[in-house]
Backbone as numpy.savetxt, mean C-alpha at the origin, in Angstrom:
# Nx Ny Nz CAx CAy CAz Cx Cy Cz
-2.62 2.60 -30.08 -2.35 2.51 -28.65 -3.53 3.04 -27.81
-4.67 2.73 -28.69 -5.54 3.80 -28.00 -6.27 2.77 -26.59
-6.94 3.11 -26.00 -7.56 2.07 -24.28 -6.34 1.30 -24.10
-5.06 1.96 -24.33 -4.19 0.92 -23.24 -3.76 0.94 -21.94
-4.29 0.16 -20.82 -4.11 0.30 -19.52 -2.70 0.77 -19.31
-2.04 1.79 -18.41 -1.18 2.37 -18.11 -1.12 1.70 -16.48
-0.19 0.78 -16.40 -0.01 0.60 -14.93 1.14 0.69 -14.62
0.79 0.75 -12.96 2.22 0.97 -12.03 2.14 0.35 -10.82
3.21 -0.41 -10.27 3.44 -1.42 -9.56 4.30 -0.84 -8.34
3.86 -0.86 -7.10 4.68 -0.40 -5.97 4.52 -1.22 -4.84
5.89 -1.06 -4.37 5.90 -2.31 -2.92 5.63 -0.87 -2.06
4.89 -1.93 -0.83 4.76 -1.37 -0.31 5.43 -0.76 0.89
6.02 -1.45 1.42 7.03 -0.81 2.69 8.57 -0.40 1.82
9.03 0.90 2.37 10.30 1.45 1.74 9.64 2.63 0.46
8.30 2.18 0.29 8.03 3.23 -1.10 6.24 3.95 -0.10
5.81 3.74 0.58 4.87 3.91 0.68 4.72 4.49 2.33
5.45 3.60 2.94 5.50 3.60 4.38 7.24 3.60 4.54
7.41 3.82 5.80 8.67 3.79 6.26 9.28 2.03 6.69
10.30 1.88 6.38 10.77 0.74 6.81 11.95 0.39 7.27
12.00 0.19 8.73 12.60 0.10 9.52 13.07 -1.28 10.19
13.17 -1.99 9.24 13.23 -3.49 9.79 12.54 -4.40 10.22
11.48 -3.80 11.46 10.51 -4.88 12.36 9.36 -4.42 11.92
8.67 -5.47 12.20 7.47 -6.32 11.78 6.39 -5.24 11.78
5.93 -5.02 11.37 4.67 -4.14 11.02 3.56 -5.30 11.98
3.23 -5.50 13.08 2.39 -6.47 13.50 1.25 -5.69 13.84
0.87 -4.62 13.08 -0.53 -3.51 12.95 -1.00 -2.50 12.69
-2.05 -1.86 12.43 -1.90 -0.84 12.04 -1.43 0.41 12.53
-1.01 0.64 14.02 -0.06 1.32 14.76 1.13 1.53 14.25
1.82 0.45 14.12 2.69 0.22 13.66 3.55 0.88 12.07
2.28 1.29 11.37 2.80 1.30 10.01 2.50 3.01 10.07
3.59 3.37 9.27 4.25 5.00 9.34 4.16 5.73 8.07
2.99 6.51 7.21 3.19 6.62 6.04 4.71 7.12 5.58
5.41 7.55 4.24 6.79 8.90 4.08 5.65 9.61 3.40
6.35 11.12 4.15 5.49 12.36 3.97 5.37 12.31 2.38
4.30 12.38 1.56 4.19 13.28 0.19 3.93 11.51 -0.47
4.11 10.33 0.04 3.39 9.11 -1.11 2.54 9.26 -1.18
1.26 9.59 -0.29 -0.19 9.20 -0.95 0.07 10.36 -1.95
0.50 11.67 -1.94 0.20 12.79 -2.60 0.55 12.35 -4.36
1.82 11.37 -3.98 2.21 11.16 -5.27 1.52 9.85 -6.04
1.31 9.19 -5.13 0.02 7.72 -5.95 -1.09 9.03 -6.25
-1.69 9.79 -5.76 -2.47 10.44 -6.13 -2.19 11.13 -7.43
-1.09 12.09 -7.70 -0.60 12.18 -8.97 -0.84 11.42 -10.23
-0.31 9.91 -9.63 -0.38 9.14 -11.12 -1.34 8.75 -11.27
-2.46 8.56 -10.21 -3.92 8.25 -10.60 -4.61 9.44 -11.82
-4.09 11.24 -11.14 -4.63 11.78 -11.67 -4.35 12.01 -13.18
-2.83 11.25 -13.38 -2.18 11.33 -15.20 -2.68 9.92 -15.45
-3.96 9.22 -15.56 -4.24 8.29 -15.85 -3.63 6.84 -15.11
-3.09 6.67 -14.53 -2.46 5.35 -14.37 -2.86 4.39 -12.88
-2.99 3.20 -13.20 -3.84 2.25 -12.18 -2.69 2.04 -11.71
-2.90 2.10 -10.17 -1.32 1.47 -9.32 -2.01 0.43 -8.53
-0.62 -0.75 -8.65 -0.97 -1.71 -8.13 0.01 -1.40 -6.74
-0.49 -1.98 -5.42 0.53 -2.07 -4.27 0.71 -3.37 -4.05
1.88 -3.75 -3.79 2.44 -5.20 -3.96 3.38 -5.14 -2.47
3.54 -6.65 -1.72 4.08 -6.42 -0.69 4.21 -8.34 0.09
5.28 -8.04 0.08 5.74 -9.51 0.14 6.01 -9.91 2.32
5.05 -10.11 2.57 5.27 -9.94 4.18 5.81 -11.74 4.97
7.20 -11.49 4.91 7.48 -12.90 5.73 6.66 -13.11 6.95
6.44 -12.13 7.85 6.12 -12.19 9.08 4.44 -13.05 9.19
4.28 -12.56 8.19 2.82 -13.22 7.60 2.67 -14.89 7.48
3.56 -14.93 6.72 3.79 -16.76 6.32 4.84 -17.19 7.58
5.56 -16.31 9.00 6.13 -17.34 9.74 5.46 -17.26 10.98
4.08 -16.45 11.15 3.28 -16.38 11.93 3.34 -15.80 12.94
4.09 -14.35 12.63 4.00 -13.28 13.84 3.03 -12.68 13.59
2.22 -12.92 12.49 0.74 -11.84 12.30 -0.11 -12.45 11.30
-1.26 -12.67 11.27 -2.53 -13.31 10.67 -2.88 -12.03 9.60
-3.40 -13.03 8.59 -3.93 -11.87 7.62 -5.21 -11.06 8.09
-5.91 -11.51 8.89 -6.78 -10.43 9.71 -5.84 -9.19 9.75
-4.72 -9.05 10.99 -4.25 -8.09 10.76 -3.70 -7.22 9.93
-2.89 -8.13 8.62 -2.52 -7.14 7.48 -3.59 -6.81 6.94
-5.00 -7.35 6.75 -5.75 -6.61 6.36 -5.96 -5.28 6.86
-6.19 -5.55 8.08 -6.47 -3.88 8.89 -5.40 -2.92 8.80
-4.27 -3.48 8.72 -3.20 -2.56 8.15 -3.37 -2.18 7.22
-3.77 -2.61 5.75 -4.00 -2.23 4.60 -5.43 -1.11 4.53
-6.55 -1.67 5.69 -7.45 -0.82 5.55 -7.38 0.57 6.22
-6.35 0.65 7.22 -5.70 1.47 7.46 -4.84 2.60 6.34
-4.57 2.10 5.94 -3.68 2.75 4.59 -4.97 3.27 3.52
-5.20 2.49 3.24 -6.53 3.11 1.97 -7.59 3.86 2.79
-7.64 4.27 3.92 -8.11 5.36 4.35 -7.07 6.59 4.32
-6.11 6.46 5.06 -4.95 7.51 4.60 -5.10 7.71 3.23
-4.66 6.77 2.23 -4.54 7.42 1.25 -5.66 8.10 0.31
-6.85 7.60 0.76 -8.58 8.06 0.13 -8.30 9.59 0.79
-8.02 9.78 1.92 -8.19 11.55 2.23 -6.98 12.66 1.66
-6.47 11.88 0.35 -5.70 13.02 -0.25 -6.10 12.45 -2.15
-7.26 11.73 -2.16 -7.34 11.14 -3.30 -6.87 10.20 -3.50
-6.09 9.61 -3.13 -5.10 8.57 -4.03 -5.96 6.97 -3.70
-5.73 6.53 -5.15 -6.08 5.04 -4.80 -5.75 4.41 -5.36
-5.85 2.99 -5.65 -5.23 1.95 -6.04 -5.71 0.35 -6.28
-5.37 -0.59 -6.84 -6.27 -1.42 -7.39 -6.11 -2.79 -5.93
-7.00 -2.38 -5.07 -7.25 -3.72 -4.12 -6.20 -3.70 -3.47
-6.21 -4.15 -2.16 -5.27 -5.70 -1.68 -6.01 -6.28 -0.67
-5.63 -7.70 -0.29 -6.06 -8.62 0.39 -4.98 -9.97 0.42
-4.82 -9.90 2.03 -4.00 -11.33 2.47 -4.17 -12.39 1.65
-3.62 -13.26 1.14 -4.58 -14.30 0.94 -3.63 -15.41 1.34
């Protein structure tokens, strides 16, 4: 079992951020819960690659362009870079 990638898979709104129903349409908008980055930081530090996964309707019915979820996301991986924590990519596509 030896070099076997250890991963972990997290959505992102409800586990990461707060979710409250409406549309995240920026990075204003998006609310970390106290102590996630601390804890993606954790499992980075017991070895393990986390993936953030996040399924955005608002995206595909055109209340918001992936320009903006990007900046939301780059928003977030700054939050979470100033307590360590990181994670493998994301990008609209």
């Amino acid at each position: 079992m030896q070099n076997q990638m250890r991963l972990v898979v997290l959505d992102r709104d409800g586990t990461l951020n707060l979710d409250d129903k409406a549309i995240i349409a920026g990075p204003d908008d998006w609310t970390p819960i106290a102590g996630a980055f601390e804890a993606v930081a954790r499992l980075n530090q017991a070895g393990w690659r986390v993936v953030i996964a996040t399924n955005q309707s608002g995206l595909g019915r055109g209340l918001f362009d992936a320009d903006t979820m990007n900046r939301v996301h780059a928003n977030m991986n700054k939050l979470m870079a100033t307590v360590g924590a990181q994670h493998c990519g994301n990008q609209a596509v």
